[in-house]
TIKOLDO-227688 format. One line per field, with one value per residue (C-alpha): x, y, z; residue in one letter; residue number from 1. Coordinates in steps of 0.2 Angstrom, whole numbers, plus 5000, padded with zeros to 4 digits. Each point is the difference from the previous one (the first is absolute). Example, Ala and Ser with C-alpha at 12.3 -4.5 7.8 and 13.67 -1.06 7.14 Angstrom:
BEGIN
X: 5062,5006
Y: 4978,5017
Z: 5039,4997
nuvo: A,S
doke: 1,2
END
This chain:
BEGIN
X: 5273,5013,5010,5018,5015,5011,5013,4986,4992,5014,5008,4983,4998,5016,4998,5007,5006,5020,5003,5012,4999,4993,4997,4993,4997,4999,5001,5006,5013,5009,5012,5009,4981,4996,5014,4998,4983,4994,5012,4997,4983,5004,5014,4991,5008,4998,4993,5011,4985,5000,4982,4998,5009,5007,5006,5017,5000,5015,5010,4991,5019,4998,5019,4998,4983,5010,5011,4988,4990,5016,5001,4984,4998,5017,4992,4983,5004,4988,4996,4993,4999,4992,4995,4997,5001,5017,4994,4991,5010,5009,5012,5006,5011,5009,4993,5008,4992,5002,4984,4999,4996,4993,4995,4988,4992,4989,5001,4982,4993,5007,5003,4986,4995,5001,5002,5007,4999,5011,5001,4994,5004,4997,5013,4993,5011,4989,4986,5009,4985,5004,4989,5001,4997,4994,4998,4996,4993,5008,5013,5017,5015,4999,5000,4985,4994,5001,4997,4994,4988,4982,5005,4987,5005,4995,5008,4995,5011,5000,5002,4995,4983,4998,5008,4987,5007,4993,5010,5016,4999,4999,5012,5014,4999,5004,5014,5005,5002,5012,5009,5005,5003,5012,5008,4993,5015,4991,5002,4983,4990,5004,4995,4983,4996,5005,4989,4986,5002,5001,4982,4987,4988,4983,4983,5000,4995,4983,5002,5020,5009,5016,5005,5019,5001,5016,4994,4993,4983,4990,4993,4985,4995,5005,4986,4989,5000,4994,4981,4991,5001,4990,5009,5018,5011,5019,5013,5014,5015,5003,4991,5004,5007,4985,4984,4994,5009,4991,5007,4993,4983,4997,5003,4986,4989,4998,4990,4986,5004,5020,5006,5019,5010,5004,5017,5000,5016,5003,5008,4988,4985,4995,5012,4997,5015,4994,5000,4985,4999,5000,4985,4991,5004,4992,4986,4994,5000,4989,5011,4997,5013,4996,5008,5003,4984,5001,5005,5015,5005,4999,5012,5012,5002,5003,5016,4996,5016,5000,5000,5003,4987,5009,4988,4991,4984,4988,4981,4987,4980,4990,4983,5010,5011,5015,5017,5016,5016,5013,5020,5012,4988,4998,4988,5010,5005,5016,4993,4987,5010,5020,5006,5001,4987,4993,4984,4987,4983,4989,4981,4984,5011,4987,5008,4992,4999,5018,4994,4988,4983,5003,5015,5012,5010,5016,5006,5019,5007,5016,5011,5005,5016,4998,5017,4997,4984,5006,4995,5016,4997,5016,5007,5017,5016,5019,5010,4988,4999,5013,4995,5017,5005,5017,5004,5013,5002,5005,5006,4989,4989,4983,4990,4981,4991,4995,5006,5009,5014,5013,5012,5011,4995,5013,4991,5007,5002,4998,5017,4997,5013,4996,4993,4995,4997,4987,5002,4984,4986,4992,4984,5008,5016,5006,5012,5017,5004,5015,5003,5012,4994,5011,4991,4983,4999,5009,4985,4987,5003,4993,4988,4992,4996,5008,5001,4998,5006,5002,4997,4983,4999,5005,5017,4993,5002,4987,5000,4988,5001,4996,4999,5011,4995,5009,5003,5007,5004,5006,5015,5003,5011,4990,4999,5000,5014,5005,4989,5009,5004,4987,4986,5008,5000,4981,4994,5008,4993,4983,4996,4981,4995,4995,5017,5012,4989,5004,5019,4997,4994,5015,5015,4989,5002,5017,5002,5003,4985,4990,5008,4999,4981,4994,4990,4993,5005,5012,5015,5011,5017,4997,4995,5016,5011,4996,4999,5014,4991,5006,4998,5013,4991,5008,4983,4990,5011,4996,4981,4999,5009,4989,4986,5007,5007,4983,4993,5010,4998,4980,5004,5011,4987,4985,5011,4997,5014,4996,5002,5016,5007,4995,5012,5013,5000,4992,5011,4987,5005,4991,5010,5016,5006,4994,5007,5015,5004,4996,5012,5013,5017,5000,4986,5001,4982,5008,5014,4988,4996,5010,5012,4992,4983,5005,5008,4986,4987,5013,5002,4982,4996,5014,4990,4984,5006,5007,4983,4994,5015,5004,5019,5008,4989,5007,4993,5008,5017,4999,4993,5015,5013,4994,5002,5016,5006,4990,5009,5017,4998,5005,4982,4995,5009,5001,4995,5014,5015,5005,5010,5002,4993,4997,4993,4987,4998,4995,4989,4991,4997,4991,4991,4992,4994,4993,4991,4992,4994,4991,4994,4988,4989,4991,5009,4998,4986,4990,4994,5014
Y: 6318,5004,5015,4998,5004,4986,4998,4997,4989,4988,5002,4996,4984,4994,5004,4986,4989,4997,5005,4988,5004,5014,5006,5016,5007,5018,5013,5016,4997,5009,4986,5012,5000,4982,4997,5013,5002,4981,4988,5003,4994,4983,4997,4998,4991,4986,5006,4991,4991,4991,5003,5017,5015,5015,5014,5007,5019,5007,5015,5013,5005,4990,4996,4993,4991,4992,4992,4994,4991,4993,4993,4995,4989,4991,4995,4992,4999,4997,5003,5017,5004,5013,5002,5019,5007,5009,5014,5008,4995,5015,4998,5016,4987,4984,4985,4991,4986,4983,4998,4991,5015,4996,5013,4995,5009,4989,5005,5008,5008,5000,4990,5009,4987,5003,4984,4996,4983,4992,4984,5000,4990,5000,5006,4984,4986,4988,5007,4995,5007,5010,5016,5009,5018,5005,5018,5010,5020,5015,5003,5004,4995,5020,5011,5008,4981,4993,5016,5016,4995,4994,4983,4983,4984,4982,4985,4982,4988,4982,4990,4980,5004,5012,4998,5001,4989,5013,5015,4987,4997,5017,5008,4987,5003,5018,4994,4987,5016,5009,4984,5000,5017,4999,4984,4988,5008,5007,4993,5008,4997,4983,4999,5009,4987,4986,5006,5001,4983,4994,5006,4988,5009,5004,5000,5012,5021,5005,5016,5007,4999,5004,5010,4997,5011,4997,5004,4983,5006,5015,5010,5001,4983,4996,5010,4993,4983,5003,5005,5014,5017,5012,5016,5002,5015,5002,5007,5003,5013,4998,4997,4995,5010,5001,4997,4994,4983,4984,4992,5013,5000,4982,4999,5017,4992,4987,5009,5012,5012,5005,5012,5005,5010,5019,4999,5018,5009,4995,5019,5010,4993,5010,4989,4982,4989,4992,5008,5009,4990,4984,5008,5004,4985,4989,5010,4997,4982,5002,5005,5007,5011,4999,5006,4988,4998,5011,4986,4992,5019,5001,4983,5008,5017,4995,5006,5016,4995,5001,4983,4994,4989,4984,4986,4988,4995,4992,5000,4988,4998,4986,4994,4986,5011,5013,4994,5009,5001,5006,4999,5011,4999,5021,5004,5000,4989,4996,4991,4992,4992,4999,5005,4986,5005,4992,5001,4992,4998,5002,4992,5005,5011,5013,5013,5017,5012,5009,5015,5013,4999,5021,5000,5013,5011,5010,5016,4993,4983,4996,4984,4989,4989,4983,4994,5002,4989,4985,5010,4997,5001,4994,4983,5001,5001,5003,4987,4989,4997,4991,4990,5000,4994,4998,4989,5005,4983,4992,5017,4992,5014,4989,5007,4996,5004,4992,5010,5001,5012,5000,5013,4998,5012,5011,5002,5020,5010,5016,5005,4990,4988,4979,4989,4987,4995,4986,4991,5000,4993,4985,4990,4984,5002,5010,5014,5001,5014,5009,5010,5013,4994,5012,5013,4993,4997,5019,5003,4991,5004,5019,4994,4989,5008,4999,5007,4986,5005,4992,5004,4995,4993,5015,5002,5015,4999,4998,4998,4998,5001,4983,4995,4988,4987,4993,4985,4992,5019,4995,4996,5019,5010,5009,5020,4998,5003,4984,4998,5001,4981,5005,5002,4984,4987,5008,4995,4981,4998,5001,5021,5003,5008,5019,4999,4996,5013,5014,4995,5000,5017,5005,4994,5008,5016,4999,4993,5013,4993,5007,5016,5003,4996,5006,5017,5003,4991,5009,4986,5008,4999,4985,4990,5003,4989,4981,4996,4991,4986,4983,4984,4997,4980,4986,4992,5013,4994,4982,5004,5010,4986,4985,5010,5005,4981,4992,5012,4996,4980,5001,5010,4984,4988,5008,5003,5019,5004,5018,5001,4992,5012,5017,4995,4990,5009,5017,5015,5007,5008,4986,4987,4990,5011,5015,4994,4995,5020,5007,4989,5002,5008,5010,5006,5018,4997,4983,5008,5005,4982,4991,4987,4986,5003,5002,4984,4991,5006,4994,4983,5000,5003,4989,4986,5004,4996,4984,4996,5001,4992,5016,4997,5005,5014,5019,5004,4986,5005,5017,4997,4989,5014,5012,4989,4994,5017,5006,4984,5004,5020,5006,5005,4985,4998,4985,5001,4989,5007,4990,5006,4982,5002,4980,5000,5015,4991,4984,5010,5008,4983,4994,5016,5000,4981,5003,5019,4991,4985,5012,5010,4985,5003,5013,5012,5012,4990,4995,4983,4988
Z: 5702,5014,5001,5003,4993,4990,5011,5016,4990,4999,5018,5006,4988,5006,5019,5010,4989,4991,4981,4995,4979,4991,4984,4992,4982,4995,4987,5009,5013,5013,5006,5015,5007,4997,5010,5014,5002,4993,5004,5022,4999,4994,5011,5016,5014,5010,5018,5015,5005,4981,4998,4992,4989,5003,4988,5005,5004,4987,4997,4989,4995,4980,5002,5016,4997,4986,5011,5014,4982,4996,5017,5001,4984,5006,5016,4991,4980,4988,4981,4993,4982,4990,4981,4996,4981,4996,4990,5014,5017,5011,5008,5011,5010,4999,5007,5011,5007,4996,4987,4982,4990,4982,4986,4986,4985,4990,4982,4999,5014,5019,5015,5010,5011,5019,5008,5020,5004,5015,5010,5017,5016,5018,5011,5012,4996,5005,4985,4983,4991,4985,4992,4983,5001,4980,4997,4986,4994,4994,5012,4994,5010,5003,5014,4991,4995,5021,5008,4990,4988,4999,4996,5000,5003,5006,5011,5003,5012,4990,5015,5004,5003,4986,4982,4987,4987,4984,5009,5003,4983,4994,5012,4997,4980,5006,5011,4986,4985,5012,5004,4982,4999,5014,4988,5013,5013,5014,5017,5007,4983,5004,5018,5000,4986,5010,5015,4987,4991,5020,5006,4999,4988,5005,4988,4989,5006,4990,5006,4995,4983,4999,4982,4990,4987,4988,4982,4999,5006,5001,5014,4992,4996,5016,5008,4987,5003,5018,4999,4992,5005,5000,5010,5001,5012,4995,5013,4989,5000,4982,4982,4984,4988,4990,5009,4980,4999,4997,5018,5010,4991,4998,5021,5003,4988,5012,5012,5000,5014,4998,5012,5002,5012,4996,5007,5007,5006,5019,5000,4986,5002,4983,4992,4992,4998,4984,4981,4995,4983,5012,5010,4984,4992,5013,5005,4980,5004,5014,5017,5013,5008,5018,5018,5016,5010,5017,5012,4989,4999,5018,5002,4988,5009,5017,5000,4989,4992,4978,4995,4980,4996,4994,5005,4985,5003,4992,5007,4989,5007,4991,5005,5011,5008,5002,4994,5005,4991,5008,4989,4990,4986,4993,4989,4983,4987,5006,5015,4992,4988,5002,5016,5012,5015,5014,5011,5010,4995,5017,4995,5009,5012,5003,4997,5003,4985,5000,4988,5002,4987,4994,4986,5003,4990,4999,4995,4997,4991,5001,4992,5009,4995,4995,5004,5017,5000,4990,4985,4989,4982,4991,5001,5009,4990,5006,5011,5008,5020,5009,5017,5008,5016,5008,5014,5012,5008,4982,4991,4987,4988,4993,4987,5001,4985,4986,4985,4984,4995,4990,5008,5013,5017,5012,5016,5005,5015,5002,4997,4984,5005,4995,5013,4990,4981,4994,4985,4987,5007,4995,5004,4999,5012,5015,4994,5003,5014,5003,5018,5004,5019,5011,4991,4998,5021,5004,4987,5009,5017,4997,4988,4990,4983,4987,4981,4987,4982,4984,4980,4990,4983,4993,5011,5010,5018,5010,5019,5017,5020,5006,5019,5003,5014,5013,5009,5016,5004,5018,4991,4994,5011,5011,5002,5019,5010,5010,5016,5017,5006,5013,4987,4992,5012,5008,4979,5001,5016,4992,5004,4997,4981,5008,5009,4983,4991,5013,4999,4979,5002,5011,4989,4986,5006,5001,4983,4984,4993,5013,4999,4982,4999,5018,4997,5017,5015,5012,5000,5016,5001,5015,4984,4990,5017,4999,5019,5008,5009,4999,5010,5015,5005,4988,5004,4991,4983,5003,5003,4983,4991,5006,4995,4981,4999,5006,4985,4988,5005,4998,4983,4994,5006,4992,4985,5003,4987,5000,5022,4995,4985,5011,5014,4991,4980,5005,5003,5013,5015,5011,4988,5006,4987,5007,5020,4989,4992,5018,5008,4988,5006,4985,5005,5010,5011,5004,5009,5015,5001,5016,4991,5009,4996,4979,5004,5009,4986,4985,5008,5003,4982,4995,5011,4991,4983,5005,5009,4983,4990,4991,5002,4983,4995,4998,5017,5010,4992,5005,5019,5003,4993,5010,5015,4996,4997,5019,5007,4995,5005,5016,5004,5010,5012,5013,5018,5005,4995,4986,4984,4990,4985,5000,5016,4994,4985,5010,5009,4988,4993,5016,5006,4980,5002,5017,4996,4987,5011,5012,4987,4996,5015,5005,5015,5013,5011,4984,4995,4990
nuvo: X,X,X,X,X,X,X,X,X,X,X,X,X,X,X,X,X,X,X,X,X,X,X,X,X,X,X,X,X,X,X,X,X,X,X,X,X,X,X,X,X,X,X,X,X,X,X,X,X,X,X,X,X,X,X,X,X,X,X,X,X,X,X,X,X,X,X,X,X,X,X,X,X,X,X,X,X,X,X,X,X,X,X,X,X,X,X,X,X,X,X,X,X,X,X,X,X,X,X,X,X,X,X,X,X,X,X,X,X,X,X,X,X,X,X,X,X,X,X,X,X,X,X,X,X,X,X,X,X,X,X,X,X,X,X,X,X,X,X,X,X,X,X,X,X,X,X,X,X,X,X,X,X,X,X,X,X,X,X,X,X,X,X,X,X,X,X,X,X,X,X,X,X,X,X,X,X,X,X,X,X,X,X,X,X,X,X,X,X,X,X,X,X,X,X,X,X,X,X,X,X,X,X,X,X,X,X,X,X,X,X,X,X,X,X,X,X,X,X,X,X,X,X,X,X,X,X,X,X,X,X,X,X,X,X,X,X,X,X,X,X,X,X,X,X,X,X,X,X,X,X,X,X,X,X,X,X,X,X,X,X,X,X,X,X,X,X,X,X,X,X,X,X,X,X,X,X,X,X,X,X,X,X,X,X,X,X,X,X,X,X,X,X,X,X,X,X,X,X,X,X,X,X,X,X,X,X,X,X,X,X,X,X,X,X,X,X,X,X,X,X,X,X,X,X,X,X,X,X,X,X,X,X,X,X,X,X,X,X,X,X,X,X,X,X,X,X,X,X,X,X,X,X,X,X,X,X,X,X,X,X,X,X,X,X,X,X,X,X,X,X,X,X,X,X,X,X,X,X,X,X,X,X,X,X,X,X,X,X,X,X,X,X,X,X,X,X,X,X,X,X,X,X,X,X,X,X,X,X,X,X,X,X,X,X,X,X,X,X,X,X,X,X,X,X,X,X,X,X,X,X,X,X,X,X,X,X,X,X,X,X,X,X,X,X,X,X,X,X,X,X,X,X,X,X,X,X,X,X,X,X,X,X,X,X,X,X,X,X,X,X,X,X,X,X,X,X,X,X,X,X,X,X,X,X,X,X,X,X,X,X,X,X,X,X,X,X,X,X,X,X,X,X,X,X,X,X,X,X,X,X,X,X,X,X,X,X,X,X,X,X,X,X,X,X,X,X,X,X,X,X,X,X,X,X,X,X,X,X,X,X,X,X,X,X,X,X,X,X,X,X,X,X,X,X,X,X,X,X,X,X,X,X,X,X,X,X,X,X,X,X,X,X,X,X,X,X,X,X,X,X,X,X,X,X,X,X,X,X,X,X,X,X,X,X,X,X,X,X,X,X,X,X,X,X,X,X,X,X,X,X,X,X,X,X,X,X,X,X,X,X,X,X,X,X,X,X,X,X,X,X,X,X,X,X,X,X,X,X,X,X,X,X,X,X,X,X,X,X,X,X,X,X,X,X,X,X,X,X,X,X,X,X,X,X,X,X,X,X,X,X,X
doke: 1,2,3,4,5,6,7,8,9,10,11,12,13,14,15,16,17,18,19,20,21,22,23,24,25,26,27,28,29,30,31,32,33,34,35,36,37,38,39,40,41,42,43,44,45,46,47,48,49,50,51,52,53,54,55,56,57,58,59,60,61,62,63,64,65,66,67,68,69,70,71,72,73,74,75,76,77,78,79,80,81,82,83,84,85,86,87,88,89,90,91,92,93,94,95,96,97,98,99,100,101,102,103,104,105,106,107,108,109,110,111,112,113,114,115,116,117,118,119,120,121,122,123,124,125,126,127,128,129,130,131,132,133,134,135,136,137,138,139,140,141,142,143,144,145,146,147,148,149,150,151,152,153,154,155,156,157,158,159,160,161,162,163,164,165,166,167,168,169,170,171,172,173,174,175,176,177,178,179,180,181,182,183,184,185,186,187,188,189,190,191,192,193,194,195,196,197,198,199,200,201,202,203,204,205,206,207,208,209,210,211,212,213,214,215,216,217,218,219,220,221,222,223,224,225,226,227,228,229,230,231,232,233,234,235,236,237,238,239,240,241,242,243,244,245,246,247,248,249,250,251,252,253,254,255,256,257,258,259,260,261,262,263,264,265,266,267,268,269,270,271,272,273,274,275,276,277,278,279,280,281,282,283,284,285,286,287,288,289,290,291,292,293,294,295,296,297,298,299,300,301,302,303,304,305,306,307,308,309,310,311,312,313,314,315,316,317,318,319,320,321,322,323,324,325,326,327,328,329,330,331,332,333,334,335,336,337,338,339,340,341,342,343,344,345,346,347,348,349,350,351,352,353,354,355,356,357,358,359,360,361,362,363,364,365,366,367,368,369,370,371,372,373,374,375,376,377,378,379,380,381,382,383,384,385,386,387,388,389,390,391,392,393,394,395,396,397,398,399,400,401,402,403,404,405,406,407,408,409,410,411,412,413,414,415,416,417,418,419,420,421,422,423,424,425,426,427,428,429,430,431,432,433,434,435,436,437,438,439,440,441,442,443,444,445,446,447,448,449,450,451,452,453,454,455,456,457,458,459,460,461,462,463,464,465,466,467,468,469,470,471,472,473,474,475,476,477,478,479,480,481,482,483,484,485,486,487,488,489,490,491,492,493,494,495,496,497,498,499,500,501,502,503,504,505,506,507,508,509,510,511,512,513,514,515,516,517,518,519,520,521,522,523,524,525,526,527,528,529,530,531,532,533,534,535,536,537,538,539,540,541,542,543,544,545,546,547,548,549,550,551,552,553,554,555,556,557,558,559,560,561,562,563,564,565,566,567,568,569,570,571,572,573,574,575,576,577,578,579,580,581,582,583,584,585,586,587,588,589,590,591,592,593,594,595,596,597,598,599,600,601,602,603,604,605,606,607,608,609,610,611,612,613,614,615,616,617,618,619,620,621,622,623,624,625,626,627,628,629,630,631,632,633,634,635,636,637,638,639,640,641,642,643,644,645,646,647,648,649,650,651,652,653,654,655,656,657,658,659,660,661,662,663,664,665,666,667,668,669,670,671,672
END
C-alpha cells in the first residue's frame, strides 16, 4: 500500500494528460471544496509546446479563484457531474461552477459509493489515444474525505493496451445505474461510457474484481464466492448496530482467524470510537480487537497531525494467497446489504499484516453516529429530491429525476419570494414549468440553492434545499467589472491562459464580490482605480480582430457551437457583449475612451458578426445604434474641414467598408 493523500493520488494519475469528462459519486459533500480545491486538478492546461500539461497557479482569495475556474472552464469546456446523497450533503457556500449536480436517496439504505471516473487525452494532437481513469474507496467529496483523513482507495487507467473485459463489464453496470439515476440526462455519464464501449477490450484480469453493491447483492456472498479464507483483518471507522445480526456472523463465520481494527481516538488514545456493546458483541463471536502494526503507525504519524480513521479495508489470507479489498464497504449491515457501495477486490497482492498480533483494549467507548457513515436507518419520507438545472442560454428549467408526485412544487428564495413552480410530477411526461425568470437569474447569480416546498398526502407542508445546477453559464451576467479595452483586445488576440488569470484576478478584486467575501488580503486603494490605458495604433484593433474572427471561423467550421455561444450569447466581459457594454456611450468608463478608438472597435465588432452572418440578431442591432448615434455626434470630427452631413455620411460609409477590408489580414509587419 502507498501513502498519499486523496487528492495527490489523482493529480498524479492524471499528470500530463487532458480531462475532457468526469464524473463522481459521493455521500457527504462539501460542493464549495469540490469546486475550490477539486475542480483545479482536472483542468490542466495545454503547455505552448502541445506536448505536455501544466496546472495554473490561482488566487487563494475563494471569490477570486472562482472567477479564474469560470474562465478557465470557458476556455477548455468539458462535462462534470456528481451524484452525492441529499440527506447528508453541506453546504457552507453556493456553488458556482458550471457542474451537473444530482442528489439521490435510494429508498433503503444510502448512496455510499465513492466513484471518480474521467476521460483522458493527450494534449499531443497528433496522439488521438484515449484513457479511462476509474477510481473508487472511501473518500468523500470532503475536505476531511481528500485531504484530512486516513482514507484508501484504488485507480486503474483502462486504456488500448489494457481494458480487462470482466472489469469493463463490471465498471460500466455501475456507470449504467447512475445513468438511470440521472434519467439517462447526463452529458459526462454519457461520454465516459462512450470512451469505455470504444476500448478494445483485453483478456480478462485474474487478479482484480471490481464490487457494486446496490441491494441486489450482498457484501458477504460476494467475498464468498472468491476462495476460502481462513484469516481476515478489518479496517473500518464504523460497525453495525448490533455486532449480533445474522449478516455480520455469516461473513466472520467464514474465517478462522478474525481480527478487527480498535478504532482508538486520534486525540484520547484511552478512548475507542465504537460502542462497548459492539466490542463485547464481537469479541463473543471470536474477534480480536487489535492496534495497527508499528510500521503502518509510523506511515500514519508522519505528520503528528490527529487523523479520523475513515478508511474500509478488508484483508483475507487463504492457502493461495492474500486478497485485498479496498471500497466504502463498513462493517454493518447497512453496507452489507442495502446501501449502494463500491470497491476493489486486489487478489494475491501480498499484502503485509496491517494489525498488530496483541489485542488491545480501552478504558473509554463512545458511539458513534451512523448517519454520518451510511448508517441511515429509516427509509426516506418528505418531498423527494429534485435534480434541477437551469440554462441561461435557453432560460429553460429541466427537471431530471424520475419521480412521482402529486403536488404541485414552488422553488423559494430566501426572502421566500416564488421563483418557480413545477406542476406534479409524473414518470410518464415532462412537467409543466412555470418561471418568474427576472427573479430566478437575480436569484441565481448569487446563488444556486434554492428552497423546494410543497404538501404530502396528508396536506402538510413539507420542503427541502436542493442545488440547482447550471448550464451555459457564460451566458449569466458576470460579477466583474468590464475589462479595460486594453485587457480586451490583449484576450481576442489570443493572450496566454496565466496572463487572463492575473487579469481575472485584478477585476476581481475590484468587484463587490470580492470585497464581501475577501477575509485576508490587503486590497489597496491602487486596486479600487481601473487603469486608464488604451490603445492609440488603429493597427492594434485590426490585429485583435483578425485574431477573434479567425477563432470564431474555426469554431463554425468544427461546429464548436459552445466557442461560438461564449462570444456571440454570453454576457462575459471578454464577450462582443461585454466589448459592447464598455463601449457604450451610456456607459461612464466609456467616456475615457477616445471617440475614434470606441468607433473603430464598434465597427470592428460590427464586421465580426457579419463575418459570421449574424445580421438580424439583438447584438447586431444594438452595435449599429450605437454607431449611428457616434456618427451623427459631434465627437468625430473630420480632418478636412467638412460640416455636410451627406458628405460625412458618404464617408462613413467608405472608411467602414475599407476598415473592415484591412481588418482581414494581419497588420503591423506580421504575416497576411
Amino acid at each position: 500500500m502507498n501513502y498519499h493523500t486523496i487528492s495527490d493520488l489523482v493529480a498524479e494519475s492524471i499528470e500530463g494528460s487532458l480531462v475532457t469528462a468526469a464524473f463522481f459519486s459521493t455521500f457527504s459533500f462539501e460542493p464549495d471544496f469540490f469546486e475550490l480545491e477539486i475542480m483545479p486538478l482536472l483542468l490542466s492546461q495545454k503547455s505552448e509546446q502541445g506536448q505536455a500539461t501544466y496546472q495554473p497557479a490561482l488566487s487563494t482569495n475563494d471569490a477570486i479563484r472562482w472567477q479564474q475556474l469560470e474562465r478557465l472552464m470557458a476556455q477548455r469546456h468539458f462535462d462534470i457531474s456528481v451524484v452525492y446523497d441529499p440527506t447528508v450533503y453541506r453546504c457552507e457556500r453556493s456553488p458556482r461552477l458550471e457542474v451537473a449536480y444530482h442528489g439521490y436517496s435510494p429508498r433503503k439504505g444510502c448512496q455510499h459509493a465513492k466513484l471518480i471516473t474521467m476521460v483522458l487525452e493527450s494534449p499531443d494532437e497528433d496522439v488521438s489515444d484515449k484513457a479511462v481513469l476509474f477510481g473508487t474507496g472511501s473518500f468523500n467529496l470532503t475536505r476531511a474525505g481528500w485531504w484530512d483523513n486516513i482514507e484508501c482507495g484504488h485507480f486503474v487507467k483502462l486504456t488500448d493496451e489494457w481494458a480487462p473485459n470482466n472489469l469493463c463489464t463490471s465498471i460500466l453496470e455501475a456507470l449504467t445505474f447512475y445513468q438511470q439515476v440521472t434519467a439517462n440526462r447526463d452529458i459526462a455519464l454519457e461520454k465516459v461510457i462512450a470512451a469505455i464501449d470504444a476500448l478494445p477490450k483485453s483478456a480478462d484480469e485474474e487478479q482484480i474484481e471490481f464490487y457494486f453493491g446496490r441491494g441486489d447483492k450482498s457484501f458477504s456472498d460476494f467475498i464468498s464466492q472468491q476462495r476460502e479464507y481462513t484469516e481476515l483483518e478489518v479496517v473500518s471507522p464504523y460497525f453495525s448496530e448490533s455486532g449480533e445480526n445474522n449478516e455480520i456472523s455469516h461473513f466472520l463465520n467464514q474465517f478462522e482467524s478474525r481480527r478487527i481494527l480498535l478504532p482508538i481516538d486520534p486525540r484520547d488514545d484511552s478512548r475507542a470510537k465504537v460502542s462497548e456493546d459492539i466490542y463485547k458483541e464481537l469479541k463473543v463471536q471470536g474477534v480480536q480487537w487489535c492496534g495497527w502494526r508499528n510500521n503502518v503507525t509510523q506511515k500514519l504519524k508522519e505528520k503528528e497531525i490527529p487523523r479520523e480513521l475513515h478508511a474500509k479495508v478488508y484483508r483475507m489470507s487463504a492457502l493461495e494467497g492474500i486478497d485485498l479489498f479496498i471500497g466504502s464497504v463498513n462493517f454493518s449491515y447497512k453496507a452489507f446489504k442495502e446501501n449502494i457501495e463500491a470497491g476493489f477486490l486486489i487478489k494475491n497482492c501480498g499484502q503485509d499484516k496491517l494489525l498488530a498480533d496483541k489485542s488491545i483494549i480501552a478504558s473509554f467507548f463512545d458511539d458513534i453516529q451512523g448517519e454520518k457513515h451510511g448508517d441511515i436507518v429509516n427509509e426516506h419520507g418528505g418531498l423527494p429530491v429534485l435534480n434541477l438545472s437551469y440554462c441561461w442560454k435557453e432560460k429553460t428549467l429541466t427537471i431530471n429525476s424520475v419521480l412521482d408526485w402529486q403536488h404541485s412544487i414552488k422553488l423559494m428564495n430566501d426572502a421566500n419570494e416564488e421563483l418557480a413552480s413545477i406542476q406534479k410530477l409524473n414518470n410518464s411526461a415532462q412537467p409543466q414549468v412555470s418561471l418568474m425568470t427576472e427573479r430566478l437569474e437575480q436569484h441565481l447569480k448569487n446563488t444556486s440553492l434554492v428552497i423546494a416546498i410543497s404538501f404530502d398526502h396528508e396536506q402538510q407542508e413539507v420542503r427541502r434545499e436542493l442545488i440547482l445546477s447550471q448550464q451555459n453559464v457564460f451566458a449569466r451576467p458576470s460579477v466583474l467589472p468590464p475589462l479595460s479595452l486594453t485587457d480586451l483586445l490583449g484576450i481576442f488576440r489570443g493572450m496566454s491562459t496565466s496572463k487572463v488569470l492575473q487579469i481575472t484576478e485584478h477585476y476581481a478584486k475590484l468587484s463587490e464580490l470580492a470585497l464581501m467575501y475577501s477575509s485576508n488580503e490587503d486590497l489597496s486603494d491602487q486596486l479600487q482605480a481601473e487603469s486608464q490605458n488604451f490603445f492609440s495604433e488603429f493597427s492594434e484593433i485590426n490585429s485583435a480582430f483578425y485574431h477573434l474572427n479567425m477563432t470564431l471561423s474555426q469554431a463554425r467550421q468544427e461546429n464548436d457551437q459552445r466557442t461560438l455561444d461564449y462570444y456571440l450569447l454570453g454576457k462575459q466581459p471578454d464577450s462582443l457583449h461585454g466589448a459592447l457594454h464598455l463601449l457604450t456611450t451610456e456607459q461612464k468608463h466609456s467616456q475615457d475612451i477616445d471617440p475614434v478608438i470606441r468607433y473603430l472597435s464598434l465597427v470592428s465588432i460590427q464586421g465580426t458578426l457579419e463575418q459570421l452572418g449574424e445580421f438580424g440578431g439583438d447584438l447586431a442591432t444594438l452595435v449599429r445604434v450605437e454607431i449611428s448615434q457616434l456618427e451623427k455626434s459631434n465627437q468625430l470630427q473630420l480632418t478636412d474641414g467638412k460640416d455636410d452631413p451627406a458628405y460625412n455620411a458618404k464617408f462613413f460609409t467608405w472608411f467602414k467598408r475599407e476598415f473592415l477590408n484591412s481588418a482581414q489580414f494581419e497588420t503591423s509587419g506580421e504575416k497576411a
